[in-house]
C-alpha positions in Angstrom: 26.1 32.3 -31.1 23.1 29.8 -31.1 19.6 31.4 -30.3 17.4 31.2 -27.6 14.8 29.3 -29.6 17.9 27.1 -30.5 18.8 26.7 -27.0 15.1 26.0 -25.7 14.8 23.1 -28.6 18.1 21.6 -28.0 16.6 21.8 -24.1 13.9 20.3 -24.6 15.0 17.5 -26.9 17.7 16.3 -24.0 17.4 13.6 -21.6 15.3 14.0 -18.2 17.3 15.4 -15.7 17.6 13.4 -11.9 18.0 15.7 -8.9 21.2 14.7 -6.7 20.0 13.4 -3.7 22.0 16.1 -1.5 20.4 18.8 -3.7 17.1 17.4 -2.6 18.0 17.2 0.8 19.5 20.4 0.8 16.7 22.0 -1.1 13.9 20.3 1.4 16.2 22.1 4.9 16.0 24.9 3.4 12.3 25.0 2.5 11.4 23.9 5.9 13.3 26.0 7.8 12.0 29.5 5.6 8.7 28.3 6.0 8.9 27.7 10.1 10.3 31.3 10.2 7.8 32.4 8.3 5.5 31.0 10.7 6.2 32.2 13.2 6.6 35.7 11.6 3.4 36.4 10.0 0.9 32.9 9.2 -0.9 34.8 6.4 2.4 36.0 4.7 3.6 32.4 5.4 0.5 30.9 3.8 1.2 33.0 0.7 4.8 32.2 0.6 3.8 28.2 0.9 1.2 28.9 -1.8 3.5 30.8 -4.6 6.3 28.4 -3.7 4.5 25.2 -4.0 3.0 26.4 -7.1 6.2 27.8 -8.1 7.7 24.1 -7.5 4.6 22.2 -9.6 5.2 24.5 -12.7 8.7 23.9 -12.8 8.4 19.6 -12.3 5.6 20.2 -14.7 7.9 21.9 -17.4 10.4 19.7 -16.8 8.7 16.2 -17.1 7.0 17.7 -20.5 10.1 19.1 -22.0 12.9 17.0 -20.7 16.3 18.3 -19.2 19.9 19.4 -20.0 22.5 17.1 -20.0 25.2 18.5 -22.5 24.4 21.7 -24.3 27.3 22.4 -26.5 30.1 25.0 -25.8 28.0 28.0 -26.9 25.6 27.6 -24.3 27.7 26.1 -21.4 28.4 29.4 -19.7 24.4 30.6 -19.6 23.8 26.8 -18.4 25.9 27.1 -15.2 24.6 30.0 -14.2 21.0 28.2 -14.2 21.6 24.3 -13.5 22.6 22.3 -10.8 25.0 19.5 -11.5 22.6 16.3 -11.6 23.1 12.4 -11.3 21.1 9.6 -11.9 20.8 7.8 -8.4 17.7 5.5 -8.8 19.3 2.4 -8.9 18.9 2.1 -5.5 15.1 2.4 -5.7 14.6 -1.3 -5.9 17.2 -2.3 -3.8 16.6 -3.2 0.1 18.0 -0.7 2.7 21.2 -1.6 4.7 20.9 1.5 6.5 18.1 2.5 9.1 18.1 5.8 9.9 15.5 7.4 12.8 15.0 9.8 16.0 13.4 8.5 19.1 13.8 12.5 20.0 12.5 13.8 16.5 12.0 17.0 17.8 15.5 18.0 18.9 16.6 21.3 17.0 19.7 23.1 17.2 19.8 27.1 18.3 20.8 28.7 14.9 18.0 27.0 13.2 15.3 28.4 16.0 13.9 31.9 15.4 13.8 34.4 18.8 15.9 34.2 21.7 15.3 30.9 23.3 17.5 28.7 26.0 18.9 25.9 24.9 16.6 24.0 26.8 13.8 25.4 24.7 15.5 23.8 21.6 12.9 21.7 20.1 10.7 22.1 16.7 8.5 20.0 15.5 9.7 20.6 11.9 13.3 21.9 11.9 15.2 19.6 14.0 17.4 16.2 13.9 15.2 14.7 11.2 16.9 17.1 8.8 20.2 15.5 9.9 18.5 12.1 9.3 17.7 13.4 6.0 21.2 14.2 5.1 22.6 11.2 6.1 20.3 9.0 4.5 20.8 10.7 1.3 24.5 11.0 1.4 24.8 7.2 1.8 22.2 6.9 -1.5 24.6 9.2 -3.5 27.5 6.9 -2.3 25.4 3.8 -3.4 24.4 2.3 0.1 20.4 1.9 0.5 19.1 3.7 2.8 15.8 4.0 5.1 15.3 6.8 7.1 11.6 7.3 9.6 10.8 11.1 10.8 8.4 10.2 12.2 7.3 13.0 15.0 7.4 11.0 18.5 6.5 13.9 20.3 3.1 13.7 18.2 3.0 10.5 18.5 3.4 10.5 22.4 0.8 13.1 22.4 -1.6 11.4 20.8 -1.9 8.0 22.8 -1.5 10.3 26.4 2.2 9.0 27.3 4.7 10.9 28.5 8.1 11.5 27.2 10.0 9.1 29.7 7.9 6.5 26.8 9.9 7.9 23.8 12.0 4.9 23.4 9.1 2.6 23.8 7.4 4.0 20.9 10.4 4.4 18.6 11.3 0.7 19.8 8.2 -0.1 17.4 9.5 1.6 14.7 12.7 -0.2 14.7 10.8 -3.6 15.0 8.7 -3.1 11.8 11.5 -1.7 9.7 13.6 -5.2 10.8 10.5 -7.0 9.8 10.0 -5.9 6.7 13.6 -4.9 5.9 15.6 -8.1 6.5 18.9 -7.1 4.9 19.4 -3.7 7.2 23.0 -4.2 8.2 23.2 -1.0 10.6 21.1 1.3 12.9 21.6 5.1 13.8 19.5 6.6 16.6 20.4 9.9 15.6 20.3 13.1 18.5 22.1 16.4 19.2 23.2 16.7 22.6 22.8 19.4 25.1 25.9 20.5 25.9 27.6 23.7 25.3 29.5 24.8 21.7 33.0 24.3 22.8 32.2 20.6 24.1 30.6 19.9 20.9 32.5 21.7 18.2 35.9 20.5 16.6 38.2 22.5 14.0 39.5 20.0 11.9 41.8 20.4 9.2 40.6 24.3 9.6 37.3 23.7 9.4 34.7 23.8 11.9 32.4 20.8 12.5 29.5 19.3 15.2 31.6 16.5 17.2 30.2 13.2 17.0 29.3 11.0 20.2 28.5 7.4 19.5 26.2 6.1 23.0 25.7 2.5 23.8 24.1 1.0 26.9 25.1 -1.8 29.1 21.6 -2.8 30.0 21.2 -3.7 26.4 21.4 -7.7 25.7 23.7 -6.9 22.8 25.8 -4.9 25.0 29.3 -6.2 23.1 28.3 -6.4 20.3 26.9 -2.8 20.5 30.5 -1.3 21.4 32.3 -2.8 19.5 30.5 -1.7 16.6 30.5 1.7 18.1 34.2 1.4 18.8 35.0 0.3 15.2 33.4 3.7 13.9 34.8 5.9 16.2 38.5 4.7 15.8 37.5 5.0 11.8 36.5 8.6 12.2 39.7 9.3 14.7 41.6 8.1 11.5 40.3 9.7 8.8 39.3 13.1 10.8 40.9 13.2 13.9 39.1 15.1 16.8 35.7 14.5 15.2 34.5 11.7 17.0 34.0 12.5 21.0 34.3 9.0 21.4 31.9 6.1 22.9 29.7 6.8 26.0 27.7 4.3 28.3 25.8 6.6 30.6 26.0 3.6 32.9 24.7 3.9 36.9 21.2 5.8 37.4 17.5 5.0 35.9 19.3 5.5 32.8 21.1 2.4 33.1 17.7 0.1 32.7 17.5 2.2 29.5 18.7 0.2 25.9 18.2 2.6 24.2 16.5 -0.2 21.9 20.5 -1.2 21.0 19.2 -4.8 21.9 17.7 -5.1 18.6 20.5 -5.4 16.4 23.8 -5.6 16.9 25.0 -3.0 14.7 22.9 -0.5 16.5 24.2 3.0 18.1 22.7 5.9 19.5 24.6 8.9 18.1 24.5 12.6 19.2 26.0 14.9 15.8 26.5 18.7 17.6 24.9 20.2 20.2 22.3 22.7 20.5 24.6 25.4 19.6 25.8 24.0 16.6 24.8 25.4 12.9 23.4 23.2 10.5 25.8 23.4 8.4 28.9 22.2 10.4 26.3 19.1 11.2 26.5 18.7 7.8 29.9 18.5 7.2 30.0 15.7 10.4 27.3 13.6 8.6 29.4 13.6 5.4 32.1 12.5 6.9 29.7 9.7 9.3 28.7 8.6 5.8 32.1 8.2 3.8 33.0 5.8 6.9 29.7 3.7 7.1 29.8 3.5 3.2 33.7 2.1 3.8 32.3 -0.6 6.7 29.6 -1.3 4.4 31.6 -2.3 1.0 
């Protein structure tokens, strides 16, 4: 039976340990959404909770850069080590490498109901931290664990709209310059997500596949778009892959057509492997979204290889 001063030397003389990206990801959703509720519970508990966390967080990335991590630590040890350490995996060979994926929200600020403190109407289901960019966030770094480059903007719109006096009806103008600068100085991106929750109610959103409860996936192109067929039949190829592998997942592909809505592109004109995609509704939990996007991202990472 080795020692704890054993144990701490062997831990220390290890290699450095690399966070999963999902463990990141998951970590970060979590963290935002306890702080938000703490918000809006008490701000001076919350300020004390983001204080001792934070400072909780810099001790331990402190201790850990100084004294390195665990990667094997012998028989006699594994048991206390899985009761203390995430499974890790080294994932920065993408760092360097040019994203294929773009990732962002024209309506950042779209939340879903079990996320959201208080009794509020769906309609009332926005955030300006806990909302689709988590989703965004989980995509992006399921596709990085897979090995596919990803970029992913949050960037807050709705701030953004604030701040130069538009309205909302000019949310796609201002994401539209988003996607132009990451085409610009991303020439290899290969595919574009737009991604959304819809409004509709649970049961329209919400499939059990394979037992298993998960936030349907609608894949929304636009026939006002200049890249109209190219747009659908991108669209098309995902949803048939997803009807393949998960049947009942994908809600299929949707061109709101007729209306104002038909002058709308959606911004699907700007690259041909561009599709506006609604994961759940506003009813949906987090973490049947989830399980969608890991699915969304097995079948991009097939398209893509």
């Amino acid at each position: 039976m080795q020692t704890v001063k054993e144990f701490l030397t062997r831990f220390k003389n290890s290699e450095a340990l690399v966070p999963r990206q999902s463990f990141v990801h998951d970590t970060k959703s979590y963290l935002k959404i306890e702080a938000a509720r703490l918000e809006r519970k008490n701000k001076v508990k919350k300020l004390s909770y983001i204080f001792f966390s934070t400072a909780a967080v810099a001790s331990f990335a402190l201790w850990l850069t100084l004294l390195g991590g665990v990667q094997t630590i012998g028989n006699t040890s594994s048991s206390l080590m899985n009761q203390f350490v995430v499974p890790f995996v080294d994932s920065s060979g993408n760092d360097d490498e040019e994203p294929l994926i773009f990732v962002y929200h024209t309506h950042s600020t779209e939340s879903y109901l079990p996320l959201l403190s208080g009794d509020k109407a769906p309609e009332a289901a926005f955030d300006d931290e806990i909302n689709v960019t988590l989703v965004g966030d989980k995509l992006a770094a399921t596709l990085e664990e897979s090995g596919v480059p990803a970029l992913h903007d949050n960037t807050n719109i709705t701030a953004e709209l604030q701040e130069r006096e538009l309205g909302y009806e000019d949310s796609y103008n201002v994401s539209r310059e988003i996607v132009d600068t990451a085409l610009k100085e991303h020439g290899e991106i290969k595919m574009i997500f737009d991604v959304h929750r819809d409004t509709q109610s649970r049961r329209n959103t919400t499939a059990t596949v394979e037992g298993v409860e998960m936030a349907q996936i609608l894949f929304i192109v636009s026939s006002s778009s200049q890249l109209y067929e190219e747009n659908l039949a991108f669209a098309t190829q995902l949803h048939d892959a997803l009807e393949a592998s998960h049947p009942g997942l994908s809600r299929g592909v949707f061109d709101p057509g007729g209306g104002p809505e038909r002058s709308n592109p959606y911004n699907l004109d700007l690259h041909p492997q561009s599709t506006l995609i609604e994961i759940g509704g506003v009813h949906n939990t987090l973490e049947e979204v989830n399980r969608s996007v890991e699915v969304l991202a097995d079948v991009i990472t097939e398209f893509i290889q």
